[in-house]
C-alpha positions as CSV (number, residue, x, y, z in Angstrom):
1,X,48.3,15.0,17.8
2,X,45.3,13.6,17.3
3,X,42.7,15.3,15.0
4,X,39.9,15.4,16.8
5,X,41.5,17.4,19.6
6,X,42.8,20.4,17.2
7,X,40.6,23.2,16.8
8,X,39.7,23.5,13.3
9,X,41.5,26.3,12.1
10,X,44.3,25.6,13.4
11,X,45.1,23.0,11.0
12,X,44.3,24.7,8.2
13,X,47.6,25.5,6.4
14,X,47.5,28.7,3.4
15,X,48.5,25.8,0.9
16,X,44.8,24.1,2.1
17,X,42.7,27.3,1.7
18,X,41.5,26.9,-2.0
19,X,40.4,23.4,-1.3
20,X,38.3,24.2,2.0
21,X,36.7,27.2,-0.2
22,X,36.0,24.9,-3.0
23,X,34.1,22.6,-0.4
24,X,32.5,25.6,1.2
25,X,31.4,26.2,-2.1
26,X,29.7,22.9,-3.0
27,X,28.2,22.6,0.4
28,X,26.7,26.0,-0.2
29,X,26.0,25.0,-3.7
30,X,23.8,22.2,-2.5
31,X,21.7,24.2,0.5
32,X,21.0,27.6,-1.1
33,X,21.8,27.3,-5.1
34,X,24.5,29.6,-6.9
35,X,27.2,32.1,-5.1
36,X,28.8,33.6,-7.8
37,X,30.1,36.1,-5.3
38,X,33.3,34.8,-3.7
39,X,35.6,33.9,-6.1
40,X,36.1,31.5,-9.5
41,X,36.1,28.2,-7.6
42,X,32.2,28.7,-6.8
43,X,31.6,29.7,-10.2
44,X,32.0,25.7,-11.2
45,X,28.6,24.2,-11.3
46,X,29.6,20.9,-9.9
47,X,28.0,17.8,-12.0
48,X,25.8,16.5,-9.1
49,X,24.0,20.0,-9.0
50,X,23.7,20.0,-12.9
51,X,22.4,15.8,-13.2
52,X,19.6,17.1,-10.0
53,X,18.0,20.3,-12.1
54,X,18.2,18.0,-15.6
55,X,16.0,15.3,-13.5
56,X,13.9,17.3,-12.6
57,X,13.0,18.9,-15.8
58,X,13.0,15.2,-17.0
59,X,10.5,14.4,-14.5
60,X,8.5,17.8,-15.3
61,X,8.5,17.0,-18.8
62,X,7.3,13.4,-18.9
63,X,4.5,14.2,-16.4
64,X,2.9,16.8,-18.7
65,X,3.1,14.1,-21.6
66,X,1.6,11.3,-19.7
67,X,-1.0,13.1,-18.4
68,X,-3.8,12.3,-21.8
69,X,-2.4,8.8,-21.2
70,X,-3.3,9.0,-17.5
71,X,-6.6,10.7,-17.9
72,X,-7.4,8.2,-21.0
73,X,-6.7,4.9,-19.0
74,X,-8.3,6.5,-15.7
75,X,-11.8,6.9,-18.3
76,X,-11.1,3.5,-19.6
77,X,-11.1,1.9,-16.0
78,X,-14.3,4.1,-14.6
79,X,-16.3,3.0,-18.0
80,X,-15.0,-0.7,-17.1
81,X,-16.3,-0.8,-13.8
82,X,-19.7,1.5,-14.4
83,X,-20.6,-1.4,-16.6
84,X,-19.6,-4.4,-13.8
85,X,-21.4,-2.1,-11.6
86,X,-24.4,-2.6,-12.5
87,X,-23.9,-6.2,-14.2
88,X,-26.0,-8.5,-11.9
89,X,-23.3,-10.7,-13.3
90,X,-20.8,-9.3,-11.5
91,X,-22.4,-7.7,-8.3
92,X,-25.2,-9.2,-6.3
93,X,-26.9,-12.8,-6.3
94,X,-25.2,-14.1,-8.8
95,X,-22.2,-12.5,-8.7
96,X,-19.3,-14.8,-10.5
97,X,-21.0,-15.1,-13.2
98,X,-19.2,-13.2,-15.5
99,X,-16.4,-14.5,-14.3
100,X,-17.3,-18.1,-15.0
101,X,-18.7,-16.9,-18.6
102,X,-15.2,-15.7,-19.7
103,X,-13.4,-18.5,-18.0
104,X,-15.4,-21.0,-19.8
105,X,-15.2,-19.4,-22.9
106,X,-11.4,-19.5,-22.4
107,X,-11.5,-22.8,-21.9
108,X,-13.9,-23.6,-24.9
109,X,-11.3,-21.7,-27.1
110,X,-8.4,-23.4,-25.7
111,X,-9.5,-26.6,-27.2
112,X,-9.1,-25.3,-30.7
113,X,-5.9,-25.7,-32.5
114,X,-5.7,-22.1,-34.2
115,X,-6.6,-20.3,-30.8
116,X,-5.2,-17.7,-28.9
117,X,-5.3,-18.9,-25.7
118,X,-2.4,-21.1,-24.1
119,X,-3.6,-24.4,-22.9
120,X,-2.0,-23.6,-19.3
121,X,-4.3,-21.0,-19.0
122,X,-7.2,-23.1,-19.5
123,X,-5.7,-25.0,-17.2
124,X,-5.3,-22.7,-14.7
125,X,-8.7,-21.4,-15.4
126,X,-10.7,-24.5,-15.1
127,X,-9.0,-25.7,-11.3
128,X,-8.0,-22.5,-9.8
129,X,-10.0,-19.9,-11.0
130,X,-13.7,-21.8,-12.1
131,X,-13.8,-22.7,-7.9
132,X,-13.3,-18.8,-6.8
133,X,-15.4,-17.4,-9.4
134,X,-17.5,-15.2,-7.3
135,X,-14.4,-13.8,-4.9
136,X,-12.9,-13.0,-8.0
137,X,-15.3,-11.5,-10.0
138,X,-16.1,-8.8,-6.6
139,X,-11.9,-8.5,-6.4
140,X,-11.8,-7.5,-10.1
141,X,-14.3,-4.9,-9.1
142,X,-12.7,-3.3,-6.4
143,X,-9.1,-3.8,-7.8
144,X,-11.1,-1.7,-11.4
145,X,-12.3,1.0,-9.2
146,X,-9.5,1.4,-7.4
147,X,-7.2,1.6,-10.5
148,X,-9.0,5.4,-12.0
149,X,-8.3,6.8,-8.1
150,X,-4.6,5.7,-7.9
151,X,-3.9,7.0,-12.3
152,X,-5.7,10.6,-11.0
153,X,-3.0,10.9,-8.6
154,X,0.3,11.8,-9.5
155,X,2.5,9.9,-6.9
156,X,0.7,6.8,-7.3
157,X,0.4,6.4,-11.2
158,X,3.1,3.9,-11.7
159,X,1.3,2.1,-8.6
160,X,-2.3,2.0,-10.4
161,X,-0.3,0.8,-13.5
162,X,1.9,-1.6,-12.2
163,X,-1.6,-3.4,-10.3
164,X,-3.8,-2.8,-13.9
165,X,-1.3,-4.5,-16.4
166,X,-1.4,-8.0,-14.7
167,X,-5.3,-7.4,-15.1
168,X,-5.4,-6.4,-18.6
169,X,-2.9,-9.7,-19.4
170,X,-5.1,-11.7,-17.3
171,X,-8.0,-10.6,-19.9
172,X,-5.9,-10.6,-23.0
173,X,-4.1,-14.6,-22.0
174,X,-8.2,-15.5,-21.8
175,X,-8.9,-13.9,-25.4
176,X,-11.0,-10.9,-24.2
177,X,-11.4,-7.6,-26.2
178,X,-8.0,-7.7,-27.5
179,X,-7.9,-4.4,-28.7
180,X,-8.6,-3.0,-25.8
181,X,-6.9,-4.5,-23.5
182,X,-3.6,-4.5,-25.6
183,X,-4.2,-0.6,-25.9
184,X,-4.6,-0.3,-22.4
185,X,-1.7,-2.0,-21.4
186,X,0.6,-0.7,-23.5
187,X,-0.6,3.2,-21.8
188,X,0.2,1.0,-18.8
189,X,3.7,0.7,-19.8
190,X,4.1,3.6,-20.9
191,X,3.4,5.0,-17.5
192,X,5.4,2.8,-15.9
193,X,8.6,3.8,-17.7
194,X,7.5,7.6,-18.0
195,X,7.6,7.8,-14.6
196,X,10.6,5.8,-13.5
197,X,12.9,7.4,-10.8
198,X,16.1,8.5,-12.9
């Protein structure tokens, strides 16, 4: 007889009835929580159940200690981009300028021997980014005041950190305010791997 034509109890032998209460158990386990009620077999947390609350917690826990380092970087960003804001540098008529100041200064530093800056940035620099100086310089603007939103809210922090690290190398490969860039990226990575899925 085929399976799917028995009724199902009528398969189930006395020999079976600890394993189809076990599996009542963990199904009722995973909807409601604990059943301590019906007998020893549901009184075994099962390992899945036990891995799910300790994530959680996990999760609980590193959100509370990110949050200064959230709050911080989210300050850091706004203060960058009240500054650009209000930069005819950066906004307006001559907008790119700023952009084409740190570029060339890049550039100039490249040339020296002792410098921080790797000669295939200056490369990149002078024939990519020199050209698109003014696109840029209103993209770093918007992709800065975009990045204080997206660390206030909690889903999209490792989003907002993932898109500000690549800026804050950008800055640090040209020789830019090292310390605070290097500060800022490393609360970048710290929110990044605070709040990876486990």
């Amino acid at each position: 007889m085929h399976l799917w034509r028995v009724a199902p109890f009528e398969s189930v032998q006395p020999a079976h009835i600890p394993a189809v209460l076990h599996a009542f158990c963990a199904w009722y386990w995973r909807m409601f929580g604990p059943m301590e009620t019906i007998g020893p077999i549901c009184r075994i947390r099962s390992a899945r159940a036990h891995t799910k609350n300790t994530n959680v917690q996990y999760r609980m826990g590193m959100a509370l200690v990110v949050l200064p380092v959230r709050l911080w970087l989210a300050w850091r960003w706004s203060w960058h981009v009240w500054h650009k804001l209000w930069d005819p540098r950066w906004v307006g008529v001559d907008a790119g300028a700023g952009v084409r100041c740190f570029l060339v200064s890049a550039i100039e530093r490249a040339r020296n021997d002792k410098s921080s800056v790797h000669p295939m940035y200056a490369q990149a620099a002078r024939r990519l980014f020199l050209p698109l100086a003014s696109p840029i310089s209103y993209l770093v603007l918007v992709s800065e005041a975009l990045l204080p939103i997206g660390l206030l809210v909690p889903r999209s922090a490792r989003g907002a950190a993932a898109l500000g690290a690549p800026l804050n190398l950008m800055f640090l490969g040209g020789g830019g305010a090292p310390r605070d860039n290097s500060n800022m990226l490393l609360a970048e990575l710290a929110i990044m791997m605070a709040s990876k899925p486990v």
